[in-house]
PDB file of N, CA, C, O and CB in Angstrom:
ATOM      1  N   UNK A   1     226.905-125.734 -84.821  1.00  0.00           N
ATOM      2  CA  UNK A   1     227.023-127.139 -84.484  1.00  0.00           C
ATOM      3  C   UNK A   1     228.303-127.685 -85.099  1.00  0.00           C
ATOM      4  O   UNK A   1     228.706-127.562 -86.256  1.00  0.00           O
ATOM      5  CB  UNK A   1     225.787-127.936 -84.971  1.00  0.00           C
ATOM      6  N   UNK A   2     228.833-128.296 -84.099  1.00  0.00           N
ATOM      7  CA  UNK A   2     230.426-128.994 -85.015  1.00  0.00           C
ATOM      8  C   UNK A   2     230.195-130.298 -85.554  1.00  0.00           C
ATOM      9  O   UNK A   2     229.378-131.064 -85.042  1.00  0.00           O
ATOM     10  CB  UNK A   2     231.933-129.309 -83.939  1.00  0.00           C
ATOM     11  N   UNK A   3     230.921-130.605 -86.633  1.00  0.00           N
ATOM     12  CA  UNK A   3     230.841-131.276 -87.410  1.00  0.00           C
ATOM     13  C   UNK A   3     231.552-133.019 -87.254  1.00  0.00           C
ATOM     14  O   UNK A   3     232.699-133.354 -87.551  1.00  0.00           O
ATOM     15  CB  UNK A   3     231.262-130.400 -88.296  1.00  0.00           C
ATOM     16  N   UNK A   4     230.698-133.697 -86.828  1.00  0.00           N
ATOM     17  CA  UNK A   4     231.262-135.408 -86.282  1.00  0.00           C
ATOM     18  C   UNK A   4     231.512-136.094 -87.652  1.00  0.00           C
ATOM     19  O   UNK A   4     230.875-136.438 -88.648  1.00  0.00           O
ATOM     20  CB  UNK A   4     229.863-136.540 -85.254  1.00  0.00           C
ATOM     21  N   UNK A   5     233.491-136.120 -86.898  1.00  0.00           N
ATOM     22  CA  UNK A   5     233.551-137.469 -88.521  1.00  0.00           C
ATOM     23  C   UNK A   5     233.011-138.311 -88.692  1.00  0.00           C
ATOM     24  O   UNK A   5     232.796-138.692 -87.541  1.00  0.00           O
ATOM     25  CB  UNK A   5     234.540-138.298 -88.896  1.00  0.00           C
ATOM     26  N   UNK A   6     232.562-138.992 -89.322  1.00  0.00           N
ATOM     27  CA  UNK A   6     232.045-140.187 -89.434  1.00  0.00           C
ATOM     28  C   UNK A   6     232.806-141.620 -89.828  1.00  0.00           C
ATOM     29  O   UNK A   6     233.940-141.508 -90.293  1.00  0.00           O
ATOM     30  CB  UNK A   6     231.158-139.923 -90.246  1.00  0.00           C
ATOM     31  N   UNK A   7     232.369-142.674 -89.705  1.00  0.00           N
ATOM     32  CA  UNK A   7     233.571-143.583 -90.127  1.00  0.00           C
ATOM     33  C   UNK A   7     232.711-143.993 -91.210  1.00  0.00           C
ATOM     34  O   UNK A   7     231.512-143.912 -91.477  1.00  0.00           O
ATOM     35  CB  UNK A   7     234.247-144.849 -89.038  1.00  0.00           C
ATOM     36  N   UNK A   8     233.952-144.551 -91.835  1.00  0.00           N
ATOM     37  CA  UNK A   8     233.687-145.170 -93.704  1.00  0.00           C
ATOM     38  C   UNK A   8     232.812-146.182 -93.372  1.00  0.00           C
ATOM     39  O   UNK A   8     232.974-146.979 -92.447  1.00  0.00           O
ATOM     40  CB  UNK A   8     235.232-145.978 -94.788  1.00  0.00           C
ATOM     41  N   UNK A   9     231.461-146.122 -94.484  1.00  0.00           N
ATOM     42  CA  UNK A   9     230.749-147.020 -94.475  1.00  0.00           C
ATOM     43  C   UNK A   9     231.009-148.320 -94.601  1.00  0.00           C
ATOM     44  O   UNK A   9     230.843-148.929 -93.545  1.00  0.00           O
ATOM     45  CB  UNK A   9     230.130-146.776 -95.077  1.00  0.00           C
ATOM     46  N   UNK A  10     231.375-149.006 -95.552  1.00  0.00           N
ATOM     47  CA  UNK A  10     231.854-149.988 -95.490  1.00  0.00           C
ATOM     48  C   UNK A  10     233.235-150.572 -94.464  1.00  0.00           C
ATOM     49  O   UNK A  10     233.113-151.552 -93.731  1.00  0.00           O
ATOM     50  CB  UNK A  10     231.946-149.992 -96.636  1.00  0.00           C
ATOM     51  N   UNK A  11     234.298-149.907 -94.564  1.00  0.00           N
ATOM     52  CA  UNK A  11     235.644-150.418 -94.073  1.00  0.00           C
ATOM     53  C   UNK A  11     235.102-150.910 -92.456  1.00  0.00           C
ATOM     54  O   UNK A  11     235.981-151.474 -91.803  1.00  0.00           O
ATOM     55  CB  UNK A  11     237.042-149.019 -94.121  1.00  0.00           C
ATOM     56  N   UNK A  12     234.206-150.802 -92.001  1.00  0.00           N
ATOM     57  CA  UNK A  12     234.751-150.890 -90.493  1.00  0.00           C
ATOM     58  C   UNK A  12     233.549-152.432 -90.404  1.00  0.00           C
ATOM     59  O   UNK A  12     233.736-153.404 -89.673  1.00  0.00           O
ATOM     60  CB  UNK A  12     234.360-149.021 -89.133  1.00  0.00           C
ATOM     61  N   UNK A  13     232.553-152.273 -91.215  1.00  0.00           N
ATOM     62  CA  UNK A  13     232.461-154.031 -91.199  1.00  0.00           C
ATOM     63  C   UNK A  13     232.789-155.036 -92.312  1.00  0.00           C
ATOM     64  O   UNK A  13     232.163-155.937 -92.870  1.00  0.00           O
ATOM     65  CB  UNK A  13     231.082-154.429 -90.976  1.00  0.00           C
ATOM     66  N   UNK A  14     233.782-154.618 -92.391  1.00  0.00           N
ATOM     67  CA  UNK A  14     234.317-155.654 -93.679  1.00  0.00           C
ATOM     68  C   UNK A  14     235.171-156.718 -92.692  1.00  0.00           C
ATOM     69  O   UNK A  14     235.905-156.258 -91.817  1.00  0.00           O
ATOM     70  CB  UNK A  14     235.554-154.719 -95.129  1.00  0.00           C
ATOM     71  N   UNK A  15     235.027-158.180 -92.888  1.00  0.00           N
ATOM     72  CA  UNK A  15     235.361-158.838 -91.716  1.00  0.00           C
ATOM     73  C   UNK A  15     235.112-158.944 -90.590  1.00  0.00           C
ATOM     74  O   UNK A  15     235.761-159.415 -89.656  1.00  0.00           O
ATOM     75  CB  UNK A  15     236.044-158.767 -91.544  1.00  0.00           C
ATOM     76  N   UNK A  16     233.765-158.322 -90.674  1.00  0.00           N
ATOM     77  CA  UNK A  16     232.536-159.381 -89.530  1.00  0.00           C
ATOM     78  C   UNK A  16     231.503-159.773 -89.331  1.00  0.00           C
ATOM     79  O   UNK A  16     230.474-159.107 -89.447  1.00  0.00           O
ATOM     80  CB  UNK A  16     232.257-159.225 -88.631  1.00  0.00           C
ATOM     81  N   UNK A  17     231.570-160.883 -89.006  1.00  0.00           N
ATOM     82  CA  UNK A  17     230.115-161.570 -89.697  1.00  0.00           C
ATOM     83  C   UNK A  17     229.048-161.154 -88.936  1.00  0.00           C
ATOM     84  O   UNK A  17     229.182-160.434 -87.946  1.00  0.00           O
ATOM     85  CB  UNK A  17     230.003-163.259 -89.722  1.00  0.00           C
ATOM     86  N   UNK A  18     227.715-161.679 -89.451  1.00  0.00           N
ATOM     87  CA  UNK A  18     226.420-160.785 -89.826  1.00  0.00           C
ATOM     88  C   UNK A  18     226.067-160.813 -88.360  1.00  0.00           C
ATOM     89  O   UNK A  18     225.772-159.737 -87.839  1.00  0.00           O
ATOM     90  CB  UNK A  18     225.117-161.446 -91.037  1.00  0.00           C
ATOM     91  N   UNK A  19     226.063-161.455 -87.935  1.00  0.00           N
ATOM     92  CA  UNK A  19     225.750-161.681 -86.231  1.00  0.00           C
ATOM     93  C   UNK A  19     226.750-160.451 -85.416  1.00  0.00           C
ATOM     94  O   UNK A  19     226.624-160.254 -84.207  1.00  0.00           O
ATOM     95  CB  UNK A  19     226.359-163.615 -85.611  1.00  0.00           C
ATOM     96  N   UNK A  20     227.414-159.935 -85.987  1.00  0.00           N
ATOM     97  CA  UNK A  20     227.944-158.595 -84.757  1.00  0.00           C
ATOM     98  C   UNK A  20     227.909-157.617 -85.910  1.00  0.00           C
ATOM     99  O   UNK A  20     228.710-156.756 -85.544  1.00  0.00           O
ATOM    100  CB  UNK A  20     229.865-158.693 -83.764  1.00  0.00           C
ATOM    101  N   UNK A  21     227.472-157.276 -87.019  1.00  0.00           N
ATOM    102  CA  UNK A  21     226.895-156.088 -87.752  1.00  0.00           C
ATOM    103  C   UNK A  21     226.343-154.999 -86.575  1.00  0.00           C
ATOM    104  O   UNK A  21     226.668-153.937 -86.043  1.00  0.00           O
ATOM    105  CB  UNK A  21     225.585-156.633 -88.822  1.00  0.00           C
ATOM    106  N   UNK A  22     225.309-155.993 -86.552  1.00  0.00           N
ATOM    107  CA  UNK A  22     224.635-154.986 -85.404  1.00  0.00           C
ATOM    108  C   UNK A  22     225.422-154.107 -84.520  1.00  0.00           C
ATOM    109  O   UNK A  22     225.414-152.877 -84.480  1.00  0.00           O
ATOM    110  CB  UNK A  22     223.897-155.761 -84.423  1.00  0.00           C
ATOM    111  N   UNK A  23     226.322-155.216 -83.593  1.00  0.00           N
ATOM    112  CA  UNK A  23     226.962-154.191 -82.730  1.00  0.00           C
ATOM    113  C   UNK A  23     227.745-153.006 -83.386  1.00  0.00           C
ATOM    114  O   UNK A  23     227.860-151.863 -82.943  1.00  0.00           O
ATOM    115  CB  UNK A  23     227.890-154.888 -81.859  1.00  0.00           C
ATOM    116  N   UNK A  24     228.238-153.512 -84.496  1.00  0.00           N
ATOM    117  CA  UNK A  24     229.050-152.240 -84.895  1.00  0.00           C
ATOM    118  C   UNK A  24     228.274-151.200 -85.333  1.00  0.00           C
ATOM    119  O   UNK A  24     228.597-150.018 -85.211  1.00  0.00           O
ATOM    120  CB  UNK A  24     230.012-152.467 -85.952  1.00  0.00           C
ATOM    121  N   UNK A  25     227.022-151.691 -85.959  1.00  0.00           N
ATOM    122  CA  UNK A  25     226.353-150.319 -86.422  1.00  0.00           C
ATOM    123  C   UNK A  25     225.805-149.537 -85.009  1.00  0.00           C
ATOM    124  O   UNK A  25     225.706-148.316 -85.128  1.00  0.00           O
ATOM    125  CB  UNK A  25     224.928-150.662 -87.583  1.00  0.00           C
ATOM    126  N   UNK A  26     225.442-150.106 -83.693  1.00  0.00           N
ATOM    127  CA  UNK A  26     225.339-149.691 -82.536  1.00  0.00           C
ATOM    128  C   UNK A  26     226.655-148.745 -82.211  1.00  0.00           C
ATOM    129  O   UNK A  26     226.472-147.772 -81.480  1.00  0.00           O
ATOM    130  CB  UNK A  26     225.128-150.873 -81.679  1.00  0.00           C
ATOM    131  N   UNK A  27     228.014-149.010 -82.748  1.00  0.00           N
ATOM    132  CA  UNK A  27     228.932-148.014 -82.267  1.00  0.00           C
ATOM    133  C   UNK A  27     228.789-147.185 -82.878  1.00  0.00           C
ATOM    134  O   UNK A  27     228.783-146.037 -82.433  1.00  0.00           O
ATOM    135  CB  UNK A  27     230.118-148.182 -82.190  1.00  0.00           C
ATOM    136  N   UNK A  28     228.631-147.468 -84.060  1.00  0.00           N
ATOM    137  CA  UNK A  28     228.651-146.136 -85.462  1.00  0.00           C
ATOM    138  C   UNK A  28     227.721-145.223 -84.921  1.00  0.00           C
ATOM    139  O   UNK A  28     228.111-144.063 -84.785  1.00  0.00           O
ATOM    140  CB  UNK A  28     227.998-146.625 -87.283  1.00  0.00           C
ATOM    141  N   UNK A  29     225.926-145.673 -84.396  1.00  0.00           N
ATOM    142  CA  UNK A  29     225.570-144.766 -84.148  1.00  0.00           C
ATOM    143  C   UNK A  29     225.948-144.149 -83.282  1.00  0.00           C
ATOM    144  O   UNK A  29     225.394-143.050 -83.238  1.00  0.00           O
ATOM    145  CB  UNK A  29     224.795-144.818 -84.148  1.00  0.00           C
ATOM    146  N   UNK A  30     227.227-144.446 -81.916  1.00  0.00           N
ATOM    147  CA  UNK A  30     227.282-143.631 -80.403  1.00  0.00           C
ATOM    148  C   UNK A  30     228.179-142.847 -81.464  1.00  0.00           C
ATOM    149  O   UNK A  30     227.691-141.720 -81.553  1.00  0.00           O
ATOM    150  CB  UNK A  30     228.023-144.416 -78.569  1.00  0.00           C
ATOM    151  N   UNK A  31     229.052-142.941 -82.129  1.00  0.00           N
ATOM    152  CA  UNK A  31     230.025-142.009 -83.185  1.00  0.00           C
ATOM    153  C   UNK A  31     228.749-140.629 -83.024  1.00  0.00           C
ATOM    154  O   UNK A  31     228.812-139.569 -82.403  1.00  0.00           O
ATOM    155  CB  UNK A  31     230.331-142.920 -85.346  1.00  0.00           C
ATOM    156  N   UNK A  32     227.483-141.315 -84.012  1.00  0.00           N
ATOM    157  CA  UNK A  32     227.159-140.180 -84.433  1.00  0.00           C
ATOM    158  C   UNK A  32     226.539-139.270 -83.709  1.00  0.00           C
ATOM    159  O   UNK A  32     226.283-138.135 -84.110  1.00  0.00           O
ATOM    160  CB  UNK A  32     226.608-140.315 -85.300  1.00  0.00           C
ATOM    161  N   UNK A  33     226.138-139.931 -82.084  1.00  0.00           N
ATOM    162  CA  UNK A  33     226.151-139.423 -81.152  1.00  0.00           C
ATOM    163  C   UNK A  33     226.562-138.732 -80.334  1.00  0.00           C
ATOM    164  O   UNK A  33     226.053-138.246 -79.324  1.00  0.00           O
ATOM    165  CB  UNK A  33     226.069-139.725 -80.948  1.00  0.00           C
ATOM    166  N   UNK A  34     228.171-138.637 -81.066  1.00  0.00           N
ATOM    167  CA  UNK A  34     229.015-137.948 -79.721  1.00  0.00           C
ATOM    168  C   UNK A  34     229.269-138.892 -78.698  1.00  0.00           C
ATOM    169  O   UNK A  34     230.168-138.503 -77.952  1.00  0.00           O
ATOM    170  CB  UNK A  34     228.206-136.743 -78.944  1.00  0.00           C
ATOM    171  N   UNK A  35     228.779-140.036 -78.387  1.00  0.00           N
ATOM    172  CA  UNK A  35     229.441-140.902 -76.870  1.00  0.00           C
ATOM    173  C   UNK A  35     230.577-141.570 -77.127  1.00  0.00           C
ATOM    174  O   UNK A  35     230.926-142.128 -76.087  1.00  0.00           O
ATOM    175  CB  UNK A  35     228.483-142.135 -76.185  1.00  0.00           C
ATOM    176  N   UNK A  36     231.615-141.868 -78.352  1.00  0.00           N
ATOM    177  CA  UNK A  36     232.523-142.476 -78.555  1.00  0.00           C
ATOM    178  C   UNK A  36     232.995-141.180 -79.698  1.00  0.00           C
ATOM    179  O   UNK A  36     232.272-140.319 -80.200  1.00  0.00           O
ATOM    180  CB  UNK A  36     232.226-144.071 -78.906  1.00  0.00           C
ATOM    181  N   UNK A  37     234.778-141.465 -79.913  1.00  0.00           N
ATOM    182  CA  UNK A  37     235.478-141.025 -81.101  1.00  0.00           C
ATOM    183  C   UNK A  37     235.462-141.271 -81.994  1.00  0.00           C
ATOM    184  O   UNK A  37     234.354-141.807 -81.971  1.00  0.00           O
ATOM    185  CB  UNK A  37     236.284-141.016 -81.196  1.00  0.00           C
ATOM    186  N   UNK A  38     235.933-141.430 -83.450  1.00  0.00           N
ATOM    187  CA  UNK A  38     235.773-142.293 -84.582  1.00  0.00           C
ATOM    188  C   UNK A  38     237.334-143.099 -84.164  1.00  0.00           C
ATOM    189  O   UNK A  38     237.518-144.189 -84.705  1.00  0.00           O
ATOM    190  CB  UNK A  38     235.580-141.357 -86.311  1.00  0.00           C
ATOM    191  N   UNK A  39     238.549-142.508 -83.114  1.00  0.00           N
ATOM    192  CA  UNK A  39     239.223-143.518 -83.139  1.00  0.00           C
ATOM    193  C   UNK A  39     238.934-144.568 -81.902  1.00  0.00           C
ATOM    194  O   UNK A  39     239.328-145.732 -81.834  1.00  0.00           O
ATOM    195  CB  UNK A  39     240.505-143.043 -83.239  1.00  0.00           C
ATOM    196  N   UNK A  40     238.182-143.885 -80.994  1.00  0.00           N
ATOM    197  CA  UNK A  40     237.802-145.137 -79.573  1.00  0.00           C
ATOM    198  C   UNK A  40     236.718-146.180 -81.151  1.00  0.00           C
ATOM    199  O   UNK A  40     236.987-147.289 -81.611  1.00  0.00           O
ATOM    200  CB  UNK A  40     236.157-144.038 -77.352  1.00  0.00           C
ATOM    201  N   UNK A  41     235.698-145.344 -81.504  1.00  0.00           N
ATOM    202  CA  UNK A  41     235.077-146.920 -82.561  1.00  0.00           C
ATOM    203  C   UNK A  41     235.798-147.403 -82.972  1.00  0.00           C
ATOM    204  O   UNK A  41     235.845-148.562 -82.562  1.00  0.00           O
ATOM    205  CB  UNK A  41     234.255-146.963 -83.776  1.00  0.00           C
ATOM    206  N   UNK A  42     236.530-147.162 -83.673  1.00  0.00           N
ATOM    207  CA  UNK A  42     237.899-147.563 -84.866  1.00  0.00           C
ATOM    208  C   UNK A  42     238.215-148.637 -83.918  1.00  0.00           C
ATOM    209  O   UNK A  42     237.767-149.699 -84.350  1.00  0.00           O
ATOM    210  CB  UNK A  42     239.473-146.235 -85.272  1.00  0.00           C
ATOM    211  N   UNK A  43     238.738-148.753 -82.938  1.00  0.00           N
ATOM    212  CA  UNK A  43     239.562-149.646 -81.975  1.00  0.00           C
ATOM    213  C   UNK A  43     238.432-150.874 -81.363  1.00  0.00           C
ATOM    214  O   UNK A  43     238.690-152.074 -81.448  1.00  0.00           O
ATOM    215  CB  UNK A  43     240.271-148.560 -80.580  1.00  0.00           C
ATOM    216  N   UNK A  44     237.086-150.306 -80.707  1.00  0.00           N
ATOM    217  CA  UNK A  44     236.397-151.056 -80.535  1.00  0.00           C
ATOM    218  C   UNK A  44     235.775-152.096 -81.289  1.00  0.00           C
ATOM    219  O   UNK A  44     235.442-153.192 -80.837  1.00  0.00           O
ATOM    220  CB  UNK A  44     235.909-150.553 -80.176  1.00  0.00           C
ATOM    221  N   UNK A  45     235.576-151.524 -82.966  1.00  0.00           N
ATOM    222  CA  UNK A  45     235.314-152.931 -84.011  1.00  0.00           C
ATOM    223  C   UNK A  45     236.353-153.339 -84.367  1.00  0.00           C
ATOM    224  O   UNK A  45     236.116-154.506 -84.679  1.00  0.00           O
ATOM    225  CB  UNK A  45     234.561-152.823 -85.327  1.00  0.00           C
ATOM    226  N   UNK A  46     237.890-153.049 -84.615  1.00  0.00           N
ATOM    227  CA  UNK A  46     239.081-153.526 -84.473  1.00  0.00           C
ATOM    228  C   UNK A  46     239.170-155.202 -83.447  1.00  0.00           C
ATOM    229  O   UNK A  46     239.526-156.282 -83.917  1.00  0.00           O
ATOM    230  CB  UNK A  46     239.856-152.186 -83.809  1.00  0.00           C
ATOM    231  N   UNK A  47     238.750-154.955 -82.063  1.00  0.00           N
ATOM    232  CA  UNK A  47     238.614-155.917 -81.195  1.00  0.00           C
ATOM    233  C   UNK A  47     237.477-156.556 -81.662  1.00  0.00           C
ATOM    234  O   UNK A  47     237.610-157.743 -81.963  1.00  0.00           O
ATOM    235  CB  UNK A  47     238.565-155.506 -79.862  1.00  0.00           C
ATOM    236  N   UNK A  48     236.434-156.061 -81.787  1.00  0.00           N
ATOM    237  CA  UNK A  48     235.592-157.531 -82.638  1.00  0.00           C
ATOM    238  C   UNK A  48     236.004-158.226 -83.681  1.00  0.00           C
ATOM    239  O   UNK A  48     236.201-159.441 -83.644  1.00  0.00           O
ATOM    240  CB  UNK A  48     234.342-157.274 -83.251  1.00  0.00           C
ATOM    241  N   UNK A  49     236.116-157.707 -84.399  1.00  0.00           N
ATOM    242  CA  UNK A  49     237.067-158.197 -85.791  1.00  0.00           C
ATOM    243  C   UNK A  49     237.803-159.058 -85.039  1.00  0.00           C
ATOM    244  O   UNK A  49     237.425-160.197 -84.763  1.00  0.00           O
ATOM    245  CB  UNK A  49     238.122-156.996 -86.723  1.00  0.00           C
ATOM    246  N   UNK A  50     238.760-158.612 -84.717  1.00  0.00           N
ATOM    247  CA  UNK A  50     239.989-159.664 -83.648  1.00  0.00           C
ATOM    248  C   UNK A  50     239.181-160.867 -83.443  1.00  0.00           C
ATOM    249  O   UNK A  50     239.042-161.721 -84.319  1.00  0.00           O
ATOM    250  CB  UNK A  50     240.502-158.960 -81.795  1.00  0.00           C
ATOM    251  N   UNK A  51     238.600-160.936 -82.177  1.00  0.00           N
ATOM    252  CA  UNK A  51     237.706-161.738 -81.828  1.00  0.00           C
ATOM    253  C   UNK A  51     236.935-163.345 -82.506  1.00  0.00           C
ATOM    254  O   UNK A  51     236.932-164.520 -82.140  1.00  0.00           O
ATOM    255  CB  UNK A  51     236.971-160.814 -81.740  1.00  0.00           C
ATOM    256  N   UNK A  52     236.288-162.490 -83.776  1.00  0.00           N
ATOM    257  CA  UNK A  52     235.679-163.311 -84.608  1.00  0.00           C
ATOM    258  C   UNK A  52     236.332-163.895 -85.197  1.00  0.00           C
ATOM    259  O   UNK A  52     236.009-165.023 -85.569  1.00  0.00           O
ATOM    260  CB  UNK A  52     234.981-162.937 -85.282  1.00  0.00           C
ATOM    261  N   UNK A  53     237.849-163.167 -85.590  1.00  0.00           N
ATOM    262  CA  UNK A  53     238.135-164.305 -86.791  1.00  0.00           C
ATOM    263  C   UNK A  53     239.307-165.088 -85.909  1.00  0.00           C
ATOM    264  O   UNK A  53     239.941-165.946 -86.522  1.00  0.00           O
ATOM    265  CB  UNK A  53     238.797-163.562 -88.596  1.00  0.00           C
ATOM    266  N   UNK A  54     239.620-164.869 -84.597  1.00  0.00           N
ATOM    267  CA  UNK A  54     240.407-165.861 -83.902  1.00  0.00           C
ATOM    268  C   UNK A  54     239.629-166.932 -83.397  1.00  0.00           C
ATOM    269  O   UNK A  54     240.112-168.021 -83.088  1.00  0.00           O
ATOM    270  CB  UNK A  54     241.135-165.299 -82.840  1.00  0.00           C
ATOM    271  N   UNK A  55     238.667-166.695 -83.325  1.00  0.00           N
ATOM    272  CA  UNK A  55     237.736-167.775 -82.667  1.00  0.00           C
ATOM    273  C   UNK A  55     236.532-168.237 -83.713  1.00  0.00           C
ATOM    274  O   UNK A  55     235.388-168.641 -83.505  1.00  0.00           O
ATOM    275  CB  UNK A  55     237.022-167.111 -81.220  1.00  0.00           C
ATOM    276  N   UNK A  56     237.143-168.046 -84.693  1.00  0.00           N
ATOM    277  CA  UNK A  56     236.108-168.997 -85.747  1.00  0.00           C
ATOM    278  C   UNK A  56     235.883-170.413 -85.596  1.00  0.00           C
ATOM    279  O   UNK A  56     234.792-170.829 -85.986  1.00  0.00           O
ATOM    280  CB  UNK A  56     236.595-169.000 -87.157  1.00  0.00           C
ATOM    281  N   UNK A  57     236.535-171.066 -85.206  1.00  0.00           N
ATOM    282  CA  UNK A  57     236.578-172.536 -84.986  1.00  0.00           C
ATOM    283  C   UNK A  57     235.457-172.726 -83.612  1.00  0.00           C
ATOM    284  O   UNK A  57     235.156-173.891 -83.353  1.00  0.00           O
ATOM    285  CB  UNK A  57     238.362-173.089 -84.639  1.00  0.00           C
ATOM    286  N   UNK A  58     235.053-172.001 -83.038  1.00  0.00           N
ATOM    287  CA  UNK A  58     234.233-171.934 -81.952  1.00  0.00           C
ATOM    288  C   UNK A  58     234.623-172.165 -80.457  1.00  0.00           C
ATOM    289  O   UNK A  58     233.783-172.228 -79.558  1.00  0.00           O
ATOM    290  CB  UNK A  58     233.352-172.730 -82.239  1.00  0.00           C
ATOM    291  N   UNK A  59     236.109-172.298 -80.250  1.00  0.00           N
ATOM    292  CA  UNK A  59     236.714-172.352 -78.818  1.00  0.00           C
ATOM    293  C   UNK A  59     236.900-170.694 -78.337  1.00  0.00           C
ATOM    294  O   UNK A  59     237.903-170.022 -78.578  1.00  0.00           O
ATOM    295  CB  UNK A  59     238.356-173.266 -78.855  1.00  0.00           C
ATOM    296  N   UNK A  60     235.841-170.280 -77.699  1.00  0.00           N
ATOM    297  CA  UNK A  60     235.726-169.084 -76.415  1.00  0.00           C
ATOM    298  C   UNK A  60     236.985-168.877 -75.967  1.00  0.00           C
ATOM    299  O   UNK A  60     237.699-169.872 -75.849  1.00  0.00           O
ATOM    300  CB  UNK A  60     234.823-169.489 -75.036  1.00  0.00           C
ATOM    301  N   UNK A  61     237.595-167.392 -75.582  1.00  0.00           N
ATOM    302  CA  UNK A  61     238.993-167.234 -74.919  1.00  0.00           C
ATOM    303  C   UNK A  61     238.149-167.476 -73.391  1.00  0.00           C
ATOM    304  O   UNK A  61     236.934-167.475 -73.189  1.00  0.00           O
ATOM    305  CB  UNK A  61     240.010-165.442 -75.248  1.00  0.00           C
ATOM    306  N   UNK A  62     239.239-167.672 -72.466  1.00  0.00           N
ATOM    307  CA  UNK A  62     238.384-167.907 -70.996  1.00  0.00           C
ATOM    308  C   UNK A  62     238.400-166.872 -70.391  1.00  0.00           C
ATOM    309  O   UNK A  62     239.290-166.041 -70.575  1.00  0.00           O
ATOM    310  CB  UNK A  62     238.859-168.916 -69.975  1.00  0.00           C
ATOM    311  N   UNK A  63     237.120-166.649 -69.278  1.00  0.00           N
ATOM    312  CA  UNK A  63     236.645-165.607 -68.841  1.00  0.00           C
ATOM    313  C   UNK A  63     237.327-164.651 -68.052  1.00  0.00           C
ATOM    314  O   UNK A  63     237.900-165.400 -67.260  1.00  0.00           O
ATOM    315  CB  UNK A  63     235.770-165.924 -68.341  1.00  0.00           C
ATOM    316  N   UNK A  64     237.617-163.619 -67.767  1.00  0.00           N
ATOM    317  CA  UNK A  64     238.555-163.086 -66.942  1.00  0.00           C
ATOM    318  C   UNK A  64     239.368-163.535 -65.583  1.00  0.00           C
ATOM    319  O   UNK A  64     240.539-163.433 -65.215  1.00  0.00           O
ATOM    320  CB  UNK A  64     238.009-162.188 -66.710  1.00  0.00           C
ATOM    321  N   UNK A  65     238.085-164.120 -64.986  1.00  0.00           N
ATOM    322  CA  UNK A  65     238.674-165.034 -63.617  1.00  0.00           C
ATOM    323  C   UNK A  65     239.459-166.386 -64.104  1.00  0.00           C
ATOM    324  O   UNK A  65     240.008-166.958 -63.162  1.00  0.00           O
ATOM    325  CB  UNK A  65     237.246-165.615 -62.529  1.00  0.00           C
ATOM    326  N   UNK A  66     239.610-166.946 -65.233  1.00  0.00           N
ATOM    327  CA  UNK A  66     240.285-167.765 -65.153  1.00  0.00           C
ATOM    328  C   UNK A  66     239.128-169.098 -65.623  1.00  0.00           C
ATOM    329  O   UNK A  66     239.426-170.022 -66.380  1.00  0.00           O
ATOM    330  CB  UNK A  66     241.008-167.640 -63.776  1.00  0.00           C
ATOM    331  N   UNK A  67     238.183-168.958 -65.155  1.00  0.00           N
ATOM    332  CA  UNK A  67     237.329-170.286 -65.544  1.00  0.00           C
ATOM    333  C   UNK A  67     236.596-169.875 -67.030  1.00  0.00           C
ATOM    334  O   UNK A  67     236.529-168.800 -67.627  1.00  0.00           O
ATOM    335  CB  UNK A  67     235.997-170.689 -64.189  1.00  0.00           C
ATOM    336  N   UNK A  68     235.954-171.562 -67.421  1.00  0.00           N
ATOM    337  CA  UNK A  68     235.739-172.070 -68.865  1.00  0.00           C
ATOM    338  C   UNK A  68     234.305-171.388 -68.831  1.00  0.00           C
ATOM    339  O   UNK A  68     233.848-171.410 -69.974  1.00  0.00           O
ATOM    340  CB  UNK A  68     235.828-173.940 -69.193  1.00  0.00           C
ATOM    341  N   UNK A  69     233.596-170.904 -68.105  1.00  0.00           N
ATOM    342  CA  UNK A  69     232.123-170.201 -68.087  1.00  0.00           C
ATOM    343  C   UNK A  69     231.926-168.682 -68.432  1.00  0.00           C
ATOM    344  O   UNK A  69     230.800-168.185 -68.409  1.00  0.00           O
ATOM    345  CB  UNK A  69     231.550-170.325 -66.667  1.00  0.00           C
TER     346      UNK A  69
END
């Protein structure tokens, strides 16, 4: 059986708040799954991180089509 890196426990939710924990520990587990890389995760809580702390003030980026929904 080959051996899946794992990502550092702490570093990858440091800077995001408790409300998307979850999701990241949801990537960590596809990591340990084999359905993601440790660098596709790496990148994917990267963009949450992003996310949260640009939009702390609570203004949403707008939706792909262009509208506020």
């Amino acid at each position: 059986m080959a051996h899946i890196d794992q990502l550092s426990a702490g570093a990858p939710v440091a800077g995001i708040a408790e409300p998307h924990q979850s999701t990241v520990a949801s990537i960590q587990r596809a990591v340990g799954l084999g359905l993601f890389s440790v660098v596709e995760a790496e990148l994917m809580i990267d963009r949450i991180r992003a996310l949260v702390t640009t939009h702390t003030a609570g203004v949403l980026p707008d939706s792909p089509d262009g509208t506020d929904t």
